[in-house]
Backbone bond lengths (Angstrom), bond angles and torsions (degrees), N, CA, C in turn:
res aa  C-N    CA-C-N  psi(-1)  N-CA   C-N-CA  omega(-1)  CA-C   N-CA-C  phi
1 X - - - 1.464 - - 1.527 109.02 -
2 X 1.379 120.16 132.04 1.137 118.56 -161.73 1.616 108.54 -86.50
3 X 1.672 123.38 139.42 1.293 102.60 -167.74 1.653 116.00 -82.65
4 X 0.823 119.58 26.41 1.695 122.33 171.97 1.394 103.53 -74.44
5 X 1.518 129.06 -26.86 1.463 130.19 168.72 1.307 107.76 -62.40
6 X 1.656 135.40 -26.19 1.494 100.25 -172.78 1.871 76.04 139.21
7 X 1.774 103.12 148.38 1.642 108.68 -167.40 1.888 93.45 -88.34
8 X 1.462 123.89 165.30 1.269 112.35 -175.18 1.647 103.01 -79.61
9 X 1.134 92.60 173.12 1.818 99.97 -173.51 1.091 103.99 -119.54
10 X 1.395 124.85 -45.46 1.203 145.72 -161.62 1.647 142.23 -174.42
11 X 1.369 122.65 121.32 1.267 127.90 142.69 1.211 139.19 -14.71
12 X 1.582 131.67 60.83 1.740 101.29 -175.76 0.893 113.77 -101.79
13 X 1.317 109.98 136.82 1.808 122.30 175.94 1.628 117.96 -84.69
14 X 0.967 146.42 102.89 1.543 127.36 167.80 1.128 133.07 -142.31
15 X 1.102 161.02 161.61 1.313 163.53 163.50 2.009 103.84 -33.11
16 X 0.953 94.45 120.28 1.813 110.51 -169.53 1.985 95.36 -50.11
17 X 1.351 116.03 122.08 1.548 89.03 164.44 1.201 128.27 -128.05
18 X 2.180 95.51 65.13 1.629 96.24 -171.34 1.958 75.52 -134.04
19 X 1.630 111.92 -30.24 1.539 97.32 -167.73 2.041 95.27 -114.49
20 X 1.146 107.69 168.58 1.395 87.35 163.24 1.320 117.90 -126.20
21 X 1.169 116.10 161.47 1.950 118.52 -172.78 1.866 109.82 94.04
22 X 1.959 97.01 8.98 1.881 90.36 -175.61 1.625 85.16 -103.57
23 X 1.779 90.19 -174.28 1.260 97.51 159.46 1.603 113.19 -121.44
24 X 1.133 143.04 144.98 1.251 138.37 174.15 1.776 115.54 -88.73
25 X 1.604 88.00 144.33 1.758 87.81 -176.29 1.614 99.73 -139.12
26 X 1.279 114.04 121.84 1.479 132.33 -156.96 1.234 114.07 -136.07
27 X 1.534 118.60 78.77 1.380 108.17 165.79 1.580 130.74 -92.13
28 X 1.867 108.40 139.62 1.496 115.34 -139.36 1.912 94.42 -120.60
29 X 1.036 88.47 117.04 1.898 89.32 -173.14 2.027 88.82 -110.35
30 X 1.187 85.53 153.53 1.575 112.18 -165.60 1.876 108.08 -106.83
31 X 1.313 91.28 86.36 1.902 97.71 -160.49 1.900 102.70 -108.70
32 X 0.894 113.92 168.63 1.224 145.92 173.70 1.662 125.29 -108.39
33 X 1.057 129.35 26.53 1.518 118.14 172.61 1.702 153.21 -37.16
34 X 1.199 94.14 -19.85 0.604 118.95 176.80 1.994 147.28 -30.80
35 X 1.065 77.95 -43.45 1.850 103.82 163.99 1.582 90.48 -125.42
36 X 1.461 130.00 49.38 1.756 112.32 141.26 1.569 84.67 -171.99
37 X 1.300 100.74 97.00 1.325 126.46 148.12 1.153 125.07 -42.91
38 X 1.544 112.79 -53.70 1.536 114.71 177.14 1.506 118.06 -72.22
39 X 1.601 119.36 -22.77 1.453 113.36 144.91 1.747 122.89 -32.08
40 X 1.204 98.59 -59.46 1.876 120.65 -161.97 1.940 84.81 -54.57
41 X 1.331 108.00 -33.81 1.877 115.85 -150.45 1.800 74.38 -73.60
42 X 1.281 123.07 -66.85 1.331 139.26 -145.94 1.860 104.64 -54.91
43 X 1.334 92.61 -62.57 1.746 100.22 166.21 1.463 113.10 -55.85
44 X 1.038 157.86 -48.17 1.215 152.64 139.91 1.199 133.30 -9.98
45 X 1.814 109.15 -58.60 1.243 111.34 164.15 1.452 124.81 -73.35
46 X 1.266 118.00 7.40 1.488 138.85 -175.78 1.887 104.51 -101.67
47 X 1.537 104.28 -29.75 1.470 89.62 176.17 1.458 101.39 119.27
48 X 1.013 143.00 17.90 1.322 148.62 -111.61 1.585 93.39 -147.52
49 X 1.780 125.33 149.68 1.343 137.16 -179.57 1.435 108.32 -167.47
50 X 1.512 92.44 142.47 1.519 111.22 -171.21 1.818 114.20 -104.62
51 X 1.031 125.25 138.27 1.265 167.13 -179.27 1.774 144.33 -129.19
52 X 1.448 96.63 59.47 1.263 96.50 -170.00 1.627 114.98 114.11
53 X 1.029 103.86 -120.12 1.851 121.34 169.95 1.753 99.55 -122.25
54 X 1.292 124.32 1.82 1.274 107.51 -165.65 2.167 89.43 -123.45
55 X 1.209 87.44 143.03 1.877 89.05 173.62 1.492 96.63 -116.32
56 X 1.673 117.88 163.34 1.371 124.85 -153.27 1.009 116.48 -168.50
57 X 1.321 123.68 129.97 1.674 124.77 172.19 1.355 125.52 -109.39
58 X 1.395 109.89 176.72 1.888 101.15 172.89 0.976 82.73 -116.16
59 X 2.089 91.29 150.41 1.095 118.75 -178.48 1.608 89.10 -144.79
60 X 1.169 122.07 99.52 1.613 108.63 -150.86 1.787 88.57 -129.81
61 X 1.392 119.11 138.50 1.746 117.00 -169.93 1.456 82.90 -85.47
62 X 1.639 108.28 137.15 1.306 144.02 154.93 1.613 105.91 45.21
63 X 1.514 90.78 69.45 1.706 109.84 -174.55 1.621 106.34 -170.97
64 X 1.525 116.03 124.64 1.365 103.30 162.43 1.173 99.60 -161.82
65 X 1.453 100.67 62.65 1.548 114.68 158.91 1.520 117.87 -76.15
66 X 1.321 138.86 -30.10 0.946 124.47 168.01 1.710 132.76 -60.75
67 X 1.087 124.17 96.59 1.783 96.12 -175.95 1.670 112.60 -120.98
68 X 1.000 101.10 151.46 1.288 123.17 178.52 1.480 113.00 -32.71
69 X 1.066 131.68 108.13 1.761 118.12 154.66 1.504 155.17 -101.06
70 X 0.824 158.65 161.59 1.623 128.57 174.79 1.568 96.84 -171.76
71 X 0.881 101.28 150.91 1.995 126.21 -178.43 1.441 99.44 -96.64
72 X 1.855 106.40 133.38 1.626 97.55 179.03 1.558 90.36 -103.47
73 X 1.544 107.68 152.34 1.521 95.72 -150.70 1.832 95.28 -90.40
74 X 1.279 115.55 -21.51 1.140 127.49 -140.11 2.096 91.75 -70.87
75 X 1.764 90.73 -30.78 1.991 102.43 -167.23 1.350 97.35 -98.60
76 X 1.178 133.91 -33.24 1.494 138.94 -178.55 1.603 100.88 -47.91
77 X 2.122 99.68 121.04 1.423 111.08 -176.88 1.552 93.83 -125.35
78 X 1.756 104.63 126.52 1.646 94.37 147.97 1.263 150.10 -41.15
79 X 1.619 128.70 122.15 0.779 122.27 177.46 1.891 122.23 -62.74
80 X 1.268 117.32 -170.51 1.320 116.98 150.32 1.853 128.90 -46.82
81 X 1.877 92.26 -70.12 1.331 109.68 177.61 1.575 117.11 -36.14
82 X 1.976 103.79 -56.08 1.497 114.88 -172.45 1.394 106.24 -58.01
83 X 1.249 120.92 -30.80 1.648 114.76 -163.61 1.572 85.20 -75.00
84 X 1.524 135.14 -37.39 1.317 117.84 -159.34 1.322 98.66 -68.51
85 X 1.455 120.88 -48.54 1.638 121.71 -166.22 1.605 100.03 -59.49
86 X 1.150 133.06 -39.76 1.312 136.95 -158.67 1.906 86.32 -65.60
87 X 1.229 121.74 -54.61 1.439 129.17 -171.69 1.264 117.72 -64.67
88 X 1.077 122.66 -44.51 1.702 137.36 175.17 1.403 109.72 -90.32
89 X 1.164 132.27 -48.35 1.609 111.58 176.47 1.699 107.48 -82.90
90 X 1.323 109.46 -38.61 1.559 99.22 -179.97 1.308 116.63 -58.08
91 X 1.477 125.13 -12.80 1.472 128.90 -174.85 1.468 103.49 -74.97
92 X 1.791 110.17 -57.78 1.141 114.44 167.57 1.578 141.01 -62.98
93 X 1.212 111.28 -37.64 1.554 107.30 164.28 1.923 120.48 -89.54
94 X 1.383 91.63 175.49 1.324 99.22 161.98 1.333 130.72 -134.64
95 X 1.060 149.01 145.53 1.764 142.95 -140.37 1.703 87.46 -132.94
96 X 1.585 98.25 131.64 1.623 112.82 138.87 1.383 103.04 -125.82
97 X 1.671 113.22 172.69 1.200 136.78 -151.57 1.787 95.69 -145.99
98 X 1.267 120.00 95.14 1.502 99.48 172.02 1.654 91.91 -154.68
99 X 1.354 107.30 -159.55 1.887 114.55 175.93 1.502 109.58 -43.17
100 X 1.511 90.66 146.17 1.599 93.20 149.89 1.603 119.78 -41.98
101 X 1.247 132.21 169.85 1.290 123.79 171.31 2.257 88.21 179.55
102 X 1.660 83.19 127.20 1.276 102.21 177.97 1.837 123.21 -124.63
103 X 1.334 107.70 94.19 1.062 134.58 -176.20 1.918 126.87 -96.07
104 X 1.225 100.66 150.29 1.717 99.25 156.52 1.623 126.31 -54.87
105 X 0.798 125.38 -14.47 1.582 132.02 165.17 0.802 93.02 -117.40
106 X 1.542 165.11 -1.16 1.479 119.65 143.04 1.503 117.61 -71.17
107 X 1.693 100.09 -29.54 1.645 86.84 176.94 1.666 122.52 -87.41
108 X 1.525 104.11 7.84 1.645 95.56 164.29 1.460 104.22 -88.63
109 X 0.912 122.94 -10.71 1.667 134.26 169.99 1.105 106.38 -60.31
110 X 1.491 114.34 -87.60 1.472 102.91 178.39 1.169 141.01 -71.02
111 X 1.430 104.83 6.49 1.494 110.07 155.38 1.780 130.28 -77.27
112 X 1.528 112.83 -19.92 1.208 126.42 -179.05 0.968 82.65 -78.19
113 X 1.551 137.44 -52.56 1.772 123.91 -145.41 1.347 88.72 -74.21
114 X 1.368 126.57 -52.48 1.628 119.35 -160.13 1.786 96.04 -51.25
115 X 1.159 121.97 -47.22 1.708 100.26 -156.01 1.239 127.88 -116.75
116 X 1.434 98.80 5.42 1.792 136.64 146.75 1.154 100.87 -52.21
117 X 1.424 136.60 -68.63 1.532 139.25 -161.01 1.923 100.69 -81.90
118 X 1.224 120.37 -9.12 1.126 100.84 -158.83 1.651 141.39 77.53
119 X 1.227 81.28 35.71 1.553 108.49 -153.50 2.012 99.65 -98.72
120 X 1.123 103.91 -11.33 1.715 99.94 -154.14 1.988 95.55 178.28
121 X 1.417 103.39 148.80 1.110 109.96 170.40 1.477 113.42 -91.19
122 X 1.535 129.40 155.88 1.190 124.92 164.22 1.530 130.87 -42.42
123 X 0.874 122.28 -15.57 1.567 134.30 178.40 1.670 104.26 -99.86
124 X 1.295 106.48 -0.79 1.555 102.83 164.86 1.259 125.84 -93.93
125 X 1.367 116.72 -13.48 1.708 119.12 -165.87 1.656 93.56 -47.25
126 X 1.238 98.08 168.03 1.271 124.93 -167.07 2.072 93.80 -124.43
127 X 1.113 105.78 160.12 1.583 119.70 169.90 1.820 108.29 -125.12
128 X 1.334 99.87 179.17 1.519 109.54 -166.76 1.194 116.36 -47.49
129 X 1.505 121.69 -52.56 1.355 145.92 -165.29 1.845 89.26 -61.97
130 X 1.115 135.46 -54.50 1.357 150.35 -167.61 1.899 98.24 -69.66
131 X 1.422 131.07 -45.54 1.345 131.50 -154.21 1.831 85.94 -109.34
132 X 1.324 128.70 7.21 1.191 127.90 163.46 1.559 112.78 -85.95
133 X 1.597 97.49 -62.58 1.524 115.33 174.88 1.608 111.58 -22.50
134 X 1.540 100.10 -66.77 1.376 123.53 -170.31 1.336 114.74 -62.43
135 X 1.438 148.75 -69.82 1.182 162.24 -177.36 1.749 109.00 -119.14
136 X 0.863 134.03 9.88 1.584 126.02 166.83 1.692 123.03 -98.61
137 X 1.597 93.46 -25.13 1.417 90.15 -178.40 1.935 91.24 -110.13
138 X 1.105 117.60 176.28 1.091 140.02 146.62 1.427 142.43 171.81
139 X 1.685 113.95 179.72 1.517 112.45 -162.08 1.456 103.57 -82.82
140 X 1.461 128.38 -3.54 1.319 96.74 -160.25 2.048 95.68 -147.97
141 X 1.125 142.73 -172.66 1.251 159.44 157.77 1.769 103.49 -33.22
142 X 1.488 100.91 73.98 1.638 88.50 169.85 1.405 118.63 -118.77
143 X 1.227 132.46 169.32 1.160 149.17 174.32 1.808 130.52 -159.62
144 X 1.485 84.38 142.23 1.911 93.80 -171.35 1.647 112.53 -100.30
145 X 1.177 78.22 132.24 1.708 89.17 167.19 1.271 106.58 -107.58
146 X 2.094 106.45 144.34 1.367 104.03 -149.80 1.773 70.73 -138.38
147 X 1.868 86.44 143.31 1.781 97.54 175.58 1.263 120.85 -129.04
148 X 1.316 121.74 107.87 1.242 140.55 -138.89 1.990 104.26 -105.58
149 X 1.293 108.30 116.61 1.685 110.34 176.65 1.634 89.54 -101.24
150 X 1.495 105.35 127.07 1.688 86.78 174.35 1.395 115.30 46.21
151 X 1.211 124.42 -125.16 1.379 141.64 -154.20 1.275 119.57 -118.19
152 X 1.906 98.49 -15.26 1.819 112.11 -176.65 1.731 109.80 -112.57
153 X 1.598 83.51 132.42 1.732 96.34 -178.73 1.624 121.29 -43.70
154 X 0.920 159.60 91.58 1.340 160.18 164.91 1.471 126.84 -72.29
155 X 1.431 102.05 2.32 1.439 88.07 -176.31 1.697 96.44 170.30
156 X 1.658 106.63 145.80 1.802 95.54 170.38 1.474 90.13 -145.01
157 X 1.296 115.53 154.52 1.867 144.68 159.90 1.022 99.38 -106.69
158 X 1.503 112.52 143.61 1.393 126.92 151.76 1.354 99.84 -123.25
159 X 1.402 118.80 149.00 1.324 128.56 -165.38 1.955 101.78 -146.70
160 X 1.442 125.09 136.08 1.523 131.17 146.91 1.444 107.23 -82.21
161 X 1.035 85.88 160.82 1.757 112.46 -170.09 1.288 118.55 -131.64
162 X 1.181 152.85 100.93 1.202 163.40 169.86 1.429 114.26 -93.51
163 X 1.665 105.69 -178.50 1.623 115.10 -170.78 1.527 96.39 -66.65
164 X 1.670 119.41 -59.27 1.239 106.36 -177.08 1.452 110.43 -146.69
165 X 1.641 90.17 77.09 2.161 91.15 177.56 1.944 75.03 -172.09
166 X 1.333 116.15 171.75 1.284 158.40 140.49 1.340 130.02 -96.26
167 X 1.132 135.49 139.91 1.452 136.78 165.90 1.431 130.68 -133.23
168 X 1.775 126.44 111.86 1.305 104.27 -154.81 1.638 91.05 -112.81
169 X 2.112 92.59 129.30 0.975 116.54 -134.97 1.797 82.47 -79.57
170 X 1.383 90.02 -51.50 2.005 89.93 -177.99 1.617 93.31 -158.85
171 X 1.505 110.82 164.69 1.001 129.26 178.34 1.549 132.81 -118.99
172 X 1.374 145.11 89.93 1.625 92.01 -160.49 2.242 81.44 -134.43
173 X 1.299 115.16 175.76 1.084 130.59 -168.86 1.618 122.92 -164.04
174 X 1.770 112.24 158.65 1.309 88.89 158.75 1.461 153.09 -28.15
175 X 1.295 138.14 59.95 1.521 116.95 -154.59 1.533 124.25 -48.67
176 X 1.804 113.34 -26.71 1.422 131.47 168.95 1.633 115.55 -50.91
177 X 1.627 112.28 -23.22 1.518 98.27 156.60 2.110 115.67 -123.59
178 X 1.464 83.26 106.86 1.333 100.44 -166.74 1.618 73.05 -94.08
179 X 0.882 120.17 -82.74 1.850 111.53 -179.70 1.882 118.59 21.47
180 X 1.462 81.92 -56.36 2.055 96.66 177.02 1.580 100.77 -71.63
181 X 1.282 130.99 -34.33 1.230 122.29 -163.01 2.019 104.37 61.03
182 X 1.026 126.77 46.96 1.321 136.98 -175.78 1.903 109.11 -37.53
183 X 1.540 105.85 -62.85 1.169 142.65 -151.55 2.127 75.26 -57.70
184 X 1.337 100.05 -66.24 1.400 87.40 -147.94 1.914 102.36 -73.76
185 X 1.461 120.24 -25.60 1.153 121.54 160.06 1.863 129.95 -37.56
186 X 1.759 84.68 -21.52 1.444 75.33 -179.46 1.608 99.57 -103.65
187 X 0.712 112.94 -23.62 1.912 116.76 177.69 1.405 99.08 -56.15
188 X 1.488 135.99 -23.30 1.425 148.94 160.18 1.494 118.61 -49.35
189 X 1.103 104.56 -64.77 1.495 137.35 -171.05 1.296 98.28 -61.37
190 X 1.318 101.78 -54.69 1.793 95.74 -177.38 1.870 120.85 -70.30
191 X 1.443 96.60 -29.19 1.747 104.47 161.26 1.101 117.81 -48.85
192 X 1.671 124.13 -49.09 1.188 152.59 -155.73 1.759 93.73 -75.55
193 X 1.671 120.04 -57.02 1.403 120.06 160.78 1.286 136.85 -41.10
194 X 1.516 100.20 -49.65 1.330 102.68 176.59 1.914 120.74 -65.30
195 X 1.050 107.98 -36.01 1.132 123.00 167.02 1.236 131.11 -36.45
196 X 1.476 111.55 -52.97 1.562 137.22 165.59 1.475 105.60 -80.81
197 X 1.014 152.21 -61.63 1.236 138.46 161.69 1.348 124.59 -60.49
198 X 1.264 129.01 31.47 1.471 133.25 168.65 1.370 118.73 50.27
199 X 1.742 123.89 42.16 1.260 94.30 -168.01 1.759 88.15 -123.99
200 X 1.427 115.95 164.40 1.104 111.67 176.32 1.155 139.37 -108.83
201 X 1.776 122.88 27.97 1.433 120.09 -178.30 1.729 91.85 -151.71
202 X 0.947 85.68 148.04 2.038 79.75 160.01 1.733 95.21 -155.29
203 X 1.322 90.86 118.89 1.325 121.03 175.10 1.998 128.06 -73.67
204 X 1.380 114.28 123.23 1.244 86.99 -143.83 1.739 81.18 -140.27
205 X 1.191 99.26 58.21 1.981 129.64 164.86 1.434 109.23 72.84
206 X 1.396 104.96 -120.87 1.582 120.81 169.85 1.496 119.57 -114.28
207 X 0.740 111.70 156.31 1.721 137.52 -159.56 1.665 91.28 -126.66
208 X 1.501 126.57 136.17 1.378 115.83 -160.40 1.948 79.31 -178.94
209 X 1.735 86.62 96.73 1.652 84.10 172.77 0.965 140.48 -65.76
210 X 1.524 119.75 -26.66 1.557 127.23 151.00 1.397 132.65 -39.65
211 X 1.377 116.56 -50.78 1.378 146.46 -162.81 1.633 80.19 -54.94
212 X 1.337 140.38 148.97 1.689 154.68 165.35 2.227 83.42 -96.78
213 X 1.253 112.22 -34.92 1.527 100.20 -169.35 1.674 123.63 -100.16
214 X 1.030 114.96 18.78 1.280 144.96 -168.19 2.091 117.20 -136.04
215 X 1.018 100.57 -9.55 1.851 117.01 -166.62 1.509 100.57 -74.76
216 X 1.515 122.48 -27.54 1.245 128.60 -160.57 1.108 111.86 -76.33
217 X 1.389 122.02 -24.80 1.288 136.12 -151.41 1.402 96.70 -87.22
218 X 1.263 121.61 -8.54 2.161 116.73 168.56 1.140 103.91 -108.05
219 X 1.702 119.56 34.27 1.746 105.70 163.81 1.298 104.04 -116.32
220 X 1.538 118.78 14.73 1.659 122.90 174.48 1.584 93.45 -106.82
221 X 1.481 123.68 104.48 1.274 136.37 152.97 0.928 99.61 -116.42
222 X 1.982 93.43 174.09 1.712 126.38 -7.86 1.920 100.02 -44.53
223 X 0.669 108.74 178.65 1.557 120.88 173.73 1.717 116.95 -178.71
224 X 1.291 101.20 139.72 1.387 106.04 168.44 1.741 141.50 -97.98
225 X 1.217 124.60 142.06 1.443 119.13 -169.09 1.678 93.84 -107.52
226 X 1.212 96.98 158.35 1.551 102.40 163.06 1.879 108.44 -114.79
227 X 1.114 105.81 114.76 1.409 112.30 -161.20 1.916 94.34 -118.74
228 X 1.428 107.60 140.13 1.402 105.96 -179.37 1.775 141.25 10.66
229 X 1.915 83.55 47.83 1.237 101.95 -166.33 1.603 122.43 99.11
230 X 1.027 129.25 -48.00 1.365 144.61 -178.67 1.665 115.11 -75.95
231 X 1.373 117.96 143.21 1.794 106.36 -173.52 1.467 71.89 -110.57
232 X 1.810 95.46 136.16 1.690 106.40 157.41 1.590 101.83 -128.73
233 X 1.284 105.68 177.06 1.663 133.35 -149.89 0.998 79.18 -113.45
234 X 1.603 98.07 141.23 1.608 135.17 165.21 1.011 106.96 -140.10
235 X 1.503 119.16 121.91 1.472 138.92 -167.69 1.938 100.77 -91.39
């Protein structure tokens, strides 16, 4: 990682939490992006994810299942399905686009999504101070997309913003209305962004073939992987 992103901070060691039986190796540099977008573009195209104020890669011994992904926006065609979700949930919800914002209902939010999906045990929820850390503060150009049923929150994106890419930082939502298909509505929405803001990739984390919660992310073509350094095409 090149140090124009920011000096390293840290080493993290932990238990992998996309495969199980690895170990994860995550080094977390402490950057500023903020006024250089095309930094945010540069780390990105490097493989690179943000967390907080600090962005981070794997560097994991004798493992590289995780890889990089991103949609080029310019070839990216709707499918069938998406046009339906675009028709049926866009009918039903409504979208704003403004700051991060870290609240008590967002974190009962993302606490349903975490253990609704199977995402986390009950003794994992996280509190404000914790759903701030993570997505409330950060180093670089972010913004939330907010999904509105009526009058009740259903769902939030956080997304980086660069000169010319997107990155969606995390997602989480009611899981009780799978009906909307939320998750992939917003992977829409953000196409739909990039589009209008001229940018041409939106990056949408790791792709991790094992993972059952991560698999989805190769049914948005063409799409790209970042494979031993190199981004290749998937038709």
């Amino acid at each position: 990682m090149s140090q124009e992103f920011g000096s390293k901070f840290i080493d993290v060691q932990e238990p992998c939490p996309y495969l199980p039986d690895r170990q994860a190796v995550l080094p977390f540099y402490l950057s500023d992006l903020r006024y250089r977008p095309e930094a945010l573009d540069k780390a990105l195209a490097e493989g690179a994810r943000r967390s907080g104020i600090f962005i981070y890669h794997t560097q994991c011994p004798n493992c590289s299942a995780c890889e990089p992904i991103r949609i080029p926006i310019d070839d990216f065609q709707l499918r069938r399905r998406h046009r339906r979700v675009l028709k049926k949930t866009g009918a039903a919800l409504r979208v704003e686009i403004g700051d991060p914002v870290v609240d008590q209902q967002r974190v009962n939010l993302y606490n349903r999504h975490k253990i609704g999906r199977g995402l986390g045990k009950p003794d994992s929820e996280i509190d404000e101070r914790s759903l701030r850390e993570f997505l409330g503060i950060t180093c670089c150009e972010s913004r939330e997309f907010r999904y509105y049923l009526e009058k009740e929150l259903v769902g939030v994106a956080v997304v980086d913003v660069g000169l010319e890419a997107m990155s969606a930082v995390y997602c989480y939502f009611d899981s009780n209305r799978g009906d909307l298909s939320i998750g992939t509505f917003s992977v829409l929405k953000q196409v739909e962004a990039c589009r209008e803001w001229g940018l041409k990739y939106l990056y949408l984390g790791f792709y991790v073939a094992g993972n059952e919660h991560m698999r989805y992310k190769s049914n948005y073509v063409p799409h790209e992987r970042r494979i031993e350094g190199e981004w290749v095409r998937f038709d």
